[in-house]
TORKOL-4160 file (C-alpha; in steps of 0.2 Angstrom, whole numbers, padded with zeros to 4 digits, m for minus):
219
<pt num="1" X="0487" Y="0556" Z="0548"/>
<pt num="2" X="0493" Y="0537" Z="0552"/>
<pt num="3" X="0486" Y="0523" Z="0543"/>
<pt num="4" X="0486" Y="0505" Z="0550"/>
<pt num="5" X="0493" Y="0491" Z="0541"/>
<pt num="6" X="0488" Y="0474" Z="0548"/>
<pt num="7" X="0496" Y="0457" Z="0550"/>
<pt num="8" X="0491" Y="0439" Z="0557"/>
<pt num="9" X="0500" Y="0424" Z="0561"/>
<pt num="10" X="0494" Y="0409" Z="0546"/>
<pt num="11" X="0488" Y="0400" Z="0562"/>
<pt num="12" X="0475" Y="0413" Z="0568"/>
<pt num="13" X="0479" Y="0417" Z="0585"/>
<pt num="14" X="0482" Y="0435" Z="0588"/>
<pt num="15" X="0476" Y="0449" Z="0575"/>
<pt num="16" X="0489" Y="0465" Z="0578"/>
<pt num="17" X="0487" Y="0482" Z="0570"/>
<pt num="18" X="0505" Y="0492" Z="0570"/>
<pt num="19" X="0506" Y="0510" Z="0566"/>
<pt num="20" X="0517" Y="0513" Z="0550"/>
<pt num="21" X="0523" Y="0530" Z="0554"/>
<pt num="22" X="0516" Y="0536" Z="0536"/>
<pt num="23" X="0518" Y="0558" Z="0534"/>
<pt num="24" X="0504" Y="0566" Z="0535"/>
<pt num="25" X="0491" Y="0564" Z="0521"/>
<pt num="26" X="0474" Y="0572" Z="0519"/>
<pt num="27" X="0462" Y="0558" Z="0517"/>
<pt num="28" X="0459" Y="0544" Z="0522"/>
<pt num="29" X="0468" Y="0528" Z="0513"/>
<pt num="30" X="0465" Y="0515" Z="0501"/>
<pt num="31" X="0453" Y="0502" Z="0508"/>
<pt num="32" X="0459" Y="0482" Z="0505"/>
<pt num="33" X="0443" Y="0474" Z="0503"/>
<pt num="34" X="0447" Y="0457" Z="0497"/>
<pt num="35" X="0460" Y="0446" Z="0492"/>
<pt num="36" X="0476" Y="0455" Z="0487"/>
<pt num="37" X="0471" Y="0471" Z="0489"/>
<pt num="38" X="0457" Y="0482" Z="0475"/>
<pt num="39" X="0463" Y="0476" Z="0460"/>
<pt num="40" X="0469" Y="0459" Z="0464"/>
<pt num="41" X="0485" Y="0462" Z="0461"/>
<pt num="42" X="0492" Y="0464" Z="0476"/>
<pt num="43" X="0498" Y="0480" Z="0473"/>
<pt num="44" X="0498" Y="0496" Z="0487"/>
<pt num="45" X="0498" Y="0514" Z="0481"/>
<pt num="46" X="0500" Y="0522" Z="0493"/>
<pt num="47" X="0515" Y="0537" Z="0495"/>
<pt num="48" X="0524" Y="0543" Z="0510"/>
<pt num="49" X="0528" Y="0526" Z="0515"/>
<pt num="50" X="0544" Y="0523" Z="0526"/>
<pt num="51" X="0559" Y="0513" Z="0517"/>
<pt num="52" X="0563" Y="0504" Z="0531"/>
<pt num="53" X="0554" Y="0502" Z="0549"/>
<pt num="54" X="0563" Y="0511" Z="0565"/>
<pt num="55" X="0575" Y="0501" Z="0573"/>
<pt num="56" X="0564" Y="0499" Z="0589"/>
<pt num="57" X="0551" Y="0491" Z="0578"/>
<pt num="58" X="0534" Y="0496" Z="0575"/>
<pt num="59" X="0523" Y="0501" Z="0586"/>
<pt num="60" X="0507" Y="0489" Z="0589"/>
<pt num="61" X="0487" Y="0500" Z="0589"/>
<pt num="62" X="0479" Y="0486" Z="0598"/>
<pt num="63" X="0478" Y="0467" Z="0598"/>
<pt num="64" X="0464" Y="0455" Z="0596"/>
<pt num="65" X="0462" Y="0435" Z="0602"/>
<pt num="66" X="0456" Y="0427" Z="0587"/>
<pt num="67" X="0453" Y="0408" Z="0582"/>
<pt num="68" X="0463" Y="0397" Z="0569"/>
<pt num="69" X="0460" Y="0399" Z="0548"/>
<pt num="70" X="0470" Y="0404" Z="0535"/>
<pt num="71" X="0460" Y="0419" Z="0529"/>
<pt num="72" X="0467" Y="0435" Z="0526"/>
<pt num="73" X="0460" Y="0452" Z="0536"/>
<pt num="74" X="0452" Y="0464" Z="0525"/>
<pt num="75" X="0448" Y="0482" Z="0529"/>
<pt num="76" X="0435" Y="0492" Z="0522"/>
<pt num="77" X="0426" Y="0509" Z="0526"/>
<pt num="78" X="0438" Y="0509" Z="0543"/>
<pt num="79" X="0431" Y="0492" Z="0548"/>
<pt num="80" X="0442" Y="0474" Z="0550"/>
<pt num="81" X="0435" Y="0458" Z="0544"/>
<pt num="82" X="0443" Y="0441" Z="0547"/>
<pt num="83" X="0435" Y="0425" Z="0543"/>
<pt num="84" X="0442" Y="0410" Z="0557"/>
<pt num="85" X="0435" Y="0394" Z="0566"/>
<pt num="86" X="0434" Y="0388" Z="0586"/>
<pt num="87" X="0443" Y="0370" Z="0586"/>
<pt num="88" X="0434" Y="0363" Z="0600"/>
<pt num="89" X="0433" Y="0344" Z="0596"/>
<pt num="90" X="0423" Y="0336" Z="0591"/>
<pt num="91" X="0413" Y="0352" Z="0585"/>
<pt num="92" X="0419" Y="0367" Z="0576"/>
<pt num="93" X="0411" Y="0384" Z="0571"/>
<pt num="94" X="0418" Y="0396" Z="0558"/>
<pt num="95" X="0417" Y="0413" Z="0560"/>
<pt num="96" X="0415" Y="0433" Z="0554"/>
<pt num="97" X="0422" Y="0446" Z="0565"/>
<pt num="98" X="0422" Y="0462" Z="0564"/>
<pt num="99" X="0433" Y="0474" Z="0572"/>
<pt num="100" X="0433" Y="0494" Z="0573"/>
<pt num="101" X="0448" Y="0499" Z="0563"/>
<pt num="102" X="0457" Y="0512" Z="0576"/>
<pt num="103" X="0454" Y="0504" Z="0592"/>
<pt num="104" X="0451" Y="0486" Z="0588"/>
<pt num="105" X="0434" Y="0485" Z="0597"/>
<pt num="106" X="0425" Y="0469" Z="0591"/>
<pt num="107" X="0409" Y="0475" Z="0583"/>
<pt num="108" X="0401" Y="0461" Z="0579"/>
<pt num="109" X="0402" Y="0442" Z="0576"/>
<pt num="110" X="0392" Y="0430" Z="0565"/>
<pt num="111" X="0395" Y="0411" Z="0568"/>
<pt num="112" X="0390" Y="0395" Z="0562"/>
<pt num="113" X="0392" Y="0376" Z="0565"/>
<pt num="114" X="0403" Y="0368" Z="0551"/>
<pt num="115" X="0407" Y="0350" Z="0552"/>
<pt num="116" X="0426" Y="0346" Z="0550"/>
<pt num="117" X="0435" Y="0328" Z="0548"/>
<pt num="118" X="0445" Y="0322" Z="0563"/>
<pt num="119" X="0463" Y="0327" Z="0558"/>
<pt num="120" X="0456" Y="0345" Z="0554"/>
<pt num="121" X="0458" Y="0348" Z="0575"/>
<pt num="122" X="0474" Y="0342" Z="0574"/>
<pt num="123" X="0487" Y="0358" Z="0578"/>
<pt num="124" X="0494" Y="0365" Z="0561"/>
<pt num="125" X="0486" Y="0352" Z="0550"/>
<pt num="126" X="0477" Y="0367" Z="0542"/>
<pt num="127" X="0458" Y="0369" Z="0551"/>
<pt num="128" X="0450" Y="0383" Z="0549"/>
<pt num="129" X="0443" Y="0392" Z="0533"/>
<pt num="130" X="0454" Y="0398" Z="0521"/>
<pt num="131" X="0446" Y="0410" Z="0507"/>
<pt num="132" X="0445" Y="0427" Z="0510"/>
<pt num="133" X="0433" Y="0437" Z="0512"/>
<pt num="134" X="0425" Y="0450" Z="0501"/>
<pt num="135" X="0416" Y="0467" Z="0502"/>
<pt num="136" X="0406" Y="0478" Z="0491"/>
<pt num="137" X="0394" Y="0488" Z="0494"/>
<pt num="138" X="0388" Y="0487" Z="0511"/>
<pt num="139" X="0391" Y="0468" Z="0511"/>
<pt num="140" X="0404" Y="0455" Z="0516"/>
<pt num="141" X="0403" Y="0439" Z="0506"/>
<pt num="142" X="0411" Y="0422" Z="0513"/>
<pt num="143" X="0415" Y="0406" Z="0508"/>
<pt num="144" X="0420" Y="0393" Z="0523"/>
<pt num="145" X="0430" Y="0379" Z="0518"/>
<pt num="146" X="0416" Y="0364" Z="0519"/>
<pt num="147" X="0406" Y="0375" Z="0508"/>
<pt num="148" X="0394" Y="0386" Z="0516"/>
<pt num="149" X="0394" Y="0403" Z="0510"/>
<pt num="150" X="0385" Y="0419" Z="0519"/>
<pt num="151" X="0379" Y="0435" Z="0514"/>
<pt num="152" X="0380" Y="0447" Z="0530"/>
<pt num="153" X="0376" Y="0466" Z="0529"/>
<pt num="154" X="0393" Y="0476" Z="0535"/>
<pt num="155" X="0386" Y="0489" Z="0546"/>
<pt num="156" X="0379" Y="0476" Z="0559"/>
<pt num="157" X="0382" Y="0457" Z="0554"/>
<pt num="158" X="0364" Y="0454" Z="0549"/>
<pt num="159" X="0362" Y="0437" Z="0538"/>
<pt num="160" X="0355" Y="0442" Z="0519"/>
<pt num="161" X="0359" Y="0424" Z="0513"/>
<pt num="162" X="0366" Y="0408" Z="0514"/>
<pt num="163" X="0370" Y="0392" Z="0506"/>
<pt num="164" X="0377" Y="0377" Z="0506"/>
<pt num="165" X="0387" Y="0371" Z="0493"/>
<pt num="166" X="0392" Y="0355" Z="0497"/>
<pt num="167" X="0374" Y="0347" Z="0497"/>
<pt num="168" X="0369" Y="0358" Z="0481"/>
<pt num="169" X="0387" Y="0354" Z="0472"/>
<pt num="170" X="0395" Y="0338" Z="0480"/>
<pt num="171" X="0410" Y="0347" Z="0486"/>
<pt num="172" X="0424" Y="0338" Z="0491"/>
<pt num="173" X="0429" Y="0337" Z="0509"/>
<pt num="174" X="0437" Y="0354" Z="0516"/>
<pt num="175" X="0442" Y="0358" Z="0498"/>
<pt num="176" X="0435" Y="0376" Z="0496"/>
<pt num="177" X="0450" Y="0388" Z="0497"/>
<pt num="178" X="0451" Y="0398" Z="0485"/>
<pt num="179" X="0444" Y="0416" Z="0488"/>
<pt num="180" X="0427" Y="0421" Z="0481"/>
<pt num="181" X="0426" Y="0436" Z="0466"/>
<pt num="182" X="0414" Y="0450" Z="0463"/>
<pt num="183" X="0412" Y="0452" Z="0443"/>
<pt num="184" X="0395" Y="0466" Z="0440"/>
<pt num="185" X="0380" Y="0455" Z="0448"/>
<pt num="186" X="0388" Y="0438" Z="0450"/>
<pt num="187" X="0399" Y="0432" Z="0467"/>
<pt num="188" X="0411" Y="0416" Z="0457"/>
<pt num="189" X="0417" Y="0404" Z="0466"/>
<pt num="190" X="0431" Y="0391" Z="0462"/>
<pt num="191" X="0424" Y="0375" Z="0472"/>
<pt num="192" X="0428" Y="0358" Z="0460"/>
<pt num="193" X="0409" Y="0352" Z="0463"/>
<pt num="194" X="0398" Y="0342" Z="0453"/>
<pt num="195" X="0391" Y="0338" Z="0441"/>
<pt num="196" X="0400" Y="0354" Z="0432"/>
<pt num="197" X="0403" Y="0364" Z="0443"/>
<pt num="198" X="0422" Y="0367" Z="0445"/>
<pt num="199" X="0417" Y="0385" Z="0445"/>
<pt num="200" X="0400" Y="0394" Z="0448"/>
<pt num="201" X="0393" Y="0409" Z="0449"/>
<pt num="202" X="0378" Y="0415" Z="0461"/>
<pt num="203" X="0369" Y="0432" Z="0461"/>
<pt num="204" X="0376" Y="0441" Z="0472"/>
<pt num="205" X="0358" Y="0448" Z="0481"/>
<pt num="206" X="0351" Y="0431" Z="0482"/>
<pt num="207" X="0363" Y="0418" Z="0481"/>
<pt num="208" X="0355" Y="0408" Z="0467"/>
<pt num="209" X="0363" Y="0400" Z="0453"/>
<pt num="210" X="0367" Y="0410" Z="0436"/>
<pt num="211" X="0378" Y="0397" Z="0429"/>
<pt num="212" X="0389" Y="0384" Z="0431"/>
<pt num="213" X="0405" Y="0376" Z="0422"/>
<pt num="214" X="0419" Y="0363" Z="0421"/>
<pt num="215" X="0419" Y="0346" Z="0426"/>
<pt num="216" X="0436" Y="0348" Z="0435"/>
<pt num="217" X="0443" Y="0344" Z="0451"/>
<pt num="218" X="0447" Y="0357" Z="0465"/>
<pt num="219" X="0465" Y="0355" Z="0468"/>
């Protein structure tokens, strides 16, 4: 079989899937479900992979208009999720999609009103969310970059939970980036807030608070 790779501008606007030309392999190949791939570590194990691409280039599967963000695509159980924004002064929504992994038919789309500061809708100043999303489970955790963080069931997009960090923690304006981790029962989250709560971890199934730490900045 062929396995996809994906790639995406940093400026969000077009989401392409390219065939890698891979040999044939009997299953089906390793998922990437959060940032930097299964472990973390950025490493891909897969064998059978061409050295070098063909001289006409790579072949593109299908393409998808998206919005503007920094977050990486993620794939899991033959499903796409990117995490993006609609600029459209003087409002902005972030976004989950969700795209069939083959074709590139949109499954399904969960959005939300997020409120970003003026120079946030200025062209390449950086707008849109950047953390990654994660999936374990059955369910797509994110974290948007004014600190509003969602729980949404995989299969169809359905909201389990939600909260709103910068209310709860005092979170500096657009300072969430850094990509959420799944450790056993707890979803932790890198967000500088206050008081101490540089890092914090919610239950996974509910979104409350297990514990919180560290009195420094998000930088």
């Amino acid at each position: 079989m062929t396995r996809v790779s994906c790639s995406i501008r940093p400026t969000g606007l077009i989401l392409a899937f390219v065939l890698t030309l891979l040999l044939a392999v009997a299953t089906r190949a390793v998922d990437w479900p959060q940032f930097r791939g299964p472990n973390r570590d950025g490493a891909w194990n897969e064998t059978g992979l061409l050295k070098t691409f063909p001289a006409e280039g790579l072949k593109v599967r299908w393409r998808q208009p998206v919005g503007w963000g920094w977050s990486s695509p993620i794939v899991a159980r033959g499903r796409v999720f990117l995490f993006d924004a609609q600029l459209m002064k003087p409002s902005a929504r972030e976004r989950v999609l969700c795209f069939e992994e083959t074709t590139g038919k949109r499954l399904w789309t969960f959005a939300y009103d997020a409120t970003y500061p003026e120079w946030a809708f200025v062209p390449g100043q950086g707008g849109g969310p950047t953390a990654t999303p994660i999936v374990e489970a059955g369910k797509v955790y994110t974290v948007g970059v004014c600190g509003q963080v969602h729980c949404l069931v995989t299969r169809n997009g359905a909201l389990l939970w939600e909260r709103n960090l910068s209310k709860d923690y005092q979170v500096g304006e657009m300072s969430c980036r850094a990509s959420p981790l799944i450790e056993g029962n707890l979803l932790i989250l890198f967000i500088g807030g206050k008081p101490g709560a540089c890092v914090i971890a919610l239950d996974k199934k509910s979104g409350k608070e297990v514990w919180k730490a560290l009195d420094e900045p998000n930088r």
